[in-house]
C-alpha positions as CSV (number, residue, x, y, z in Angstrom):
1,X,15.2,-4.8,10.4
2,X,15.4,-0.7,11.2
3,X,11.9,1.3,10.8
4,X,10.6,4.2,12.2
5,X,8.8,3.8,15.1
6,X,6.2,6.0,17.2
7,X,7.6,7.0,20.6
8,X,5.4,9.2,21.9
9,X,3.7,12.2,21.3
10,X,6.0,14.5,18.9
11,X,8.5,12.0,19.1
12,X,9.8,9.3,16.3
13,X,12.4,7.1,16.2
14,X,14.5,4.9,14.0
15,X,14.4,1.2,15.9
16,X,15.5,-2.4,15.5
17,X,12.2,-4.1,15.3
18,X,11.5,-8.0,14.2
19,X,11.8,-8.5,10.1
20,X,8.5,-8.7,8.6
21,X,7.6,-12.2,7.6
22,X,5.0,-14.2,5.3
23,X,2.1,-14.9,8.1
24,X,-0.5,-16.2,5.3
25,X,-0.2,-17.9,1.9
26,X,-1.5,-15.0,0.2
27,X,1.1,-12.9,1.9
28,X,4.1,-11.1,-0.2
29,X,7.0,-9.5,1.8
30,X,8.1,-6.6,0.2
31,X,11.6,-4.8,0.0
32,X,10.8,-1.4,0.2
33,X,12.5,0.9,-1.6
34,X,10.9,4.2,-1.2
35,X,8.0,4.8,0.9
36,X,5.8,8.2,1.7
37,X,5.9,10.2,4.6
38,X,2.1,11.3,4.6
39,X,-0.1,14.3,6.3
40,X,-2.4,11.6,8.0
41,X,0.9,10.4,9.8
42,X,0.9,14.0,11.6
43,X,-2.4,12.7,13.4
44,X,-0.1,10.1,15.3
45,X,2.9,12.3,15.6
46,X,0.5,15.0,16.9
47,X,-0.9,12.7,19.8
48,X,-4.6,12.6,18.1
49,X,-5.2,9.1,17.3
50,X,-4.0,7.0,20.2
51,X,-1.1,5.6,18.6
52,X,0.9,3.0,20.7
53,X,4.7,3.2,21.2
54,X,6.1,1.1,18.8
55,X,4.3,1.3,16.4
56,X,5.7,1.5,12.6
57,X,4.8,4.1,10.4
58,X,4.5,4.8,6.8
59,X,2.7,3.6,4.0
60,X,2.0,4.0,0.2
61,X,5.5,2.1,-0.8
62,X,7.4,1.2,-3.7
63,X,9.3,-2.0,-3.8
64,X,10.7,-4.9,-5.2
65,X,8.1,-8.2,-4.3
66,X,11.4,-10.2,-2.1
67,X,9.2,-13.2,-1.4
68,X,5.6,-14.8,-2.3
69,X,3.0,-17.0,-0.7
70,X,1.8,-20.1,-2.5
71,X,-1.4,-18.6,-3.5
72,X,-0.3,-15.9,-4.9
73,X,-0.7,-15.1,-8.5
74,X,-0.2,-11.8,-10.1
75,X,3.7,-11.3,-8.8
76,X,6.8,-12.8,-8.4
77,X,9.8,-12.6,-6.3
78,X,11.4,-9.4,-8.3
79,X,8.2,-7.6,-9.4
80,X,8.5,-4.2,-9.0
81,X,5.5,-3.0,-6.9
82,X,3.8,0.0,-5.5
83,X,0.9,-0.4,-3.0
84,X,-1.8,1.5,-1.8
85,X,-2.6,3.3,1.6
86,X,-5.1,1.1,2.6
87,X,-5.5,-2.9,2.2
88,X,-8.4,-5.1,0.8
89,X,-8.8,-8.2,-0.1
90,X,-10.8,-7.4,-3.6
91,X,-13.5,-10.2,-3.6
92,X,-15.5,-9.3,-0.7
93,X,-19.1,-7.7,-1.1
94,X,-17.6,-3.8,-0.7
95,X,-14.8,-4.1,-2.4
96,X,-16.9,-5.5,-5.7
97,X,-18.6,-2.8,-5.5
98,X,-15.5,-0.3,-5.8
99,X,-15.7,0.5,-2.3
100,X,-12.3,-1.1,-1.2
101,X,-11.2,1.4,1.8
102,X,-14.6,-0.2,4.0
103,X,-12.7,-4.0,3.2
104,X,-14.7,-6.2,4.8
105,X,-11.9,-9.2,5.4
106,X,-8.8,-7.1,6.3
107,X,-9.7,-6.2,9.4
108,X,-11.9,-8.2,11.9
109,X,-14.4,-6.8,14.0
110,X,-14.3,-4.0,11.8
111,X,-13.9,-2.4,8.1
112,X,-11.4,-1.7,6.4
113,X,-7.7,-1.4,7.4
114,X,-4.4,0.7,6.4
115,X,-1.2,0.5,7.1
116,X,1.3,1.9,10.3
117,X,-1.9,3.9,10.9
118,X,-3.5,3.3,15.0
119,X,-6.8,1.7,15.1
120,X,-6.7,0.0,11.6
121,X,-5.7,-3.2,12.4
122,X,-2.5,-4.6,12.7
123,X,-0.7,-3.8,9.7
124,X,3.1,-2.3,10.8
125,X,4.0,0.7,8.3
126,X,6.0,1.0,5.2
127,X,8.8,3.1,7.0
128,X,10.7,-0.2,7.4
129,X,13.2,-2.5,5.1
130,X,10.4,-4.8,5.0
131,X,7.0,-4.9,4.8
132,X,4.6,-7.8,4.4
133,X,1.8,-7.4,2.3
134,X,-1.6,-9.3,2.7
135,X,-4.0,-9.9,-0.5
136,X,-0.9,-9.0,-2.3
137,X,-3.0,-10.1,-6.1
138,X,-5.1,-7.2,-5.2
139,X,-3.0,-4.6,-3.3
140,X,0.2,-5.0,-5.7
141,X,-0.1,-2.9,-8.9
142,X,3.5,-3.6,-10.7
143,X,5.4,-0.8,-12.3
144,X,7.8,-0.4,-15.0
145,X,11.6,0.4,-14.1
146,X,14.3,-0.1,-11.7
147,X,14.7,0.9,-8.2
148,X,16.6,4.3,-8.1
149,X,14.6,5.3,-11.2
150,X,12.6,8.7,-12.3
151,X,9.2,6.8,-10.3
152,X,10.7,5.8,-7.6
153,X,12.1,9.5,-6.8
154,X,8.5,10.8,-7.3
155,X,7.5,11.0,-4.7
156,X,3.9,12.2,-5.8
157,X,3.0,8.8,-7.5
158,X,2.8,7.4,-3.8
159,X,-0.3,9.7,-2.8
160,X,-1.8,9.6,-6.1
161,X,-1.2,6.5,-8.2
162,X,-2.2,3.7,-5.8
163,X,-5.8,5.0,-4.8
164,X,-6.9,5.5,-7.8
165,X,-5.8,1.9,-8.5
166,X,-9.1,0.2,-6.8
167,X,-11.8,3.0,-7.3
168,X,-11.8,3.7,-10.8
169,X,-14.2,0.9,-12.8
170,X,-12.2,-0.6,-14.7
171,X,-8.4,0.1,-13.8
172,X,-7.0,-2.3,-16.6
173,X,-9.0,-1.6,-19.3
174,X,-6.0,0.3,-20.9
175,X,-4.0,-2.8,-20.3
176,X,-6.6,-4.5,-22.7
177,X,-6.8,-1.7,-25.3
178,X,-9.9,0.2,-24.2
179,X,-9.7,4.0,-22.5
180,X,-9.1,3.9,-18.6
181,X,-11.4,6.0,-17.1
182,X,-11.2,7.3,-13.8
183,X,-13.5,9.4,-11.2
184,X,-12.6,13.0,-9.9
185,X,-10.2,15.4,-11.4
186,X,-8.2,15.7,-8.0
187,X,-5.2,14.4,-7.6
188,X,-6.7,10.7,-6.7
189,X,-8.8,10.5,-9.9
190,X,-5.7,11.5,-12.3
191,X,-3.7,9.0,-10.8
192,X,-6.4,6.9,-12.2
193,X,-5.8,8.0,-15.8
194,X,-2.3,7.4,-14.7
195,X,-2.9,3.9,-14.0
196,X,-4.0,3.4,-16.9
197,X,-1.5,4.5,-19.3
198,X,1.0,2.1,-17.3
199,X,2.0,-1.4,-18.5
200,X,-0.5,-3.6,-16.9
201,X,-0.6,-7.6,-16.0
């Protein structure tokens, strides 16, 4: 599959790297459709993180779910899907407590894990055709439309929308009738009330 790779310092490159594949049964692989190019990816490109060559970029995508694990639940092989910055696995101690960025299962050794970004974990980036998604019940938060659509050219949903997914307390109340409430009136916390005027599971 083609990505964008790290080269070096100042230096990216569009590369033939190995197609993303389900490694765990929990796994979804992900056709991405659009996918953000971020202000924390300038840390790599600018030589500050100790980013290996190789290395895929990119996160915060929107996609189309192309295959699931057997234990996953909440999507299917079509599902339109965006997904957040960083991954978590949603049942662990921190991320109970709404504190899903310090993950304590995605990343051993450590806490917390994103992905294409150096030093957390092995995640490749979303600036690929592919991209496999661990946890996917808790890091796949389905949208409305098709590919090509009025989301999926907005760019600003990326940054915005899938944060506020995990840290506001109670991201599918609206989804259940009641007011979605969310935390911060930055960017992050109205995608929150964003969130939760979509169409939820």
């Amino acid at each position: 599959m083609k990505a964008v790779v790290f080269t070096g310092t100042r230096e990216v490159a569009t590369a033939e790297v190995a197609d993303a594949t389900l490694e765990e049964p929990a796994d979804v692989l992900l056709r991405v459709t659009s996918s953000a190019v971020c202000g924390t990816d300038l840390h790599m490109y600018d030589g500050r993180t100790g980013a290996t060559p190789g290395l895929v970029l990119g996160h915060e995508p929107l996609g189309v779910v192309a295959e699931a694990g057997p234990a996953v639940e909440m999507v299917k092989p079509g599902d339109r899907v965006v997904i957040p910055t960083h991954l978590y696995c949603g049942v662990c101690v921190n991320c109970a407590r709404g504190l899903s960025a310090a993950c304590l299962r995605v990343r051993p050794g450590g806490f917390g894990a994103a992905y294409g970004y150096a030093g957390m974990g092995p995640y490749r980036g979303a600036q690929a055709e592919l991209l496999r998604v661990p946890f996917a019940d808790a890091n796949c938060v389905r949208v409305p439309g098709e590919p090509g659509d009025e989301l999926g050219r907005a760019g600003r949903h990326h940054g915005r929308l899938p944060p506020g997914r995990p840290g506001g307390p109670d991201p599918g109340a609206a989804a259940r009738g009641r007011p979605a409430r969310g935390r911060g009136a930055d960017g992050r916390g109205g995608g929150r009330h964003r969130r939760g005027r979509l169409p939820g599971p």
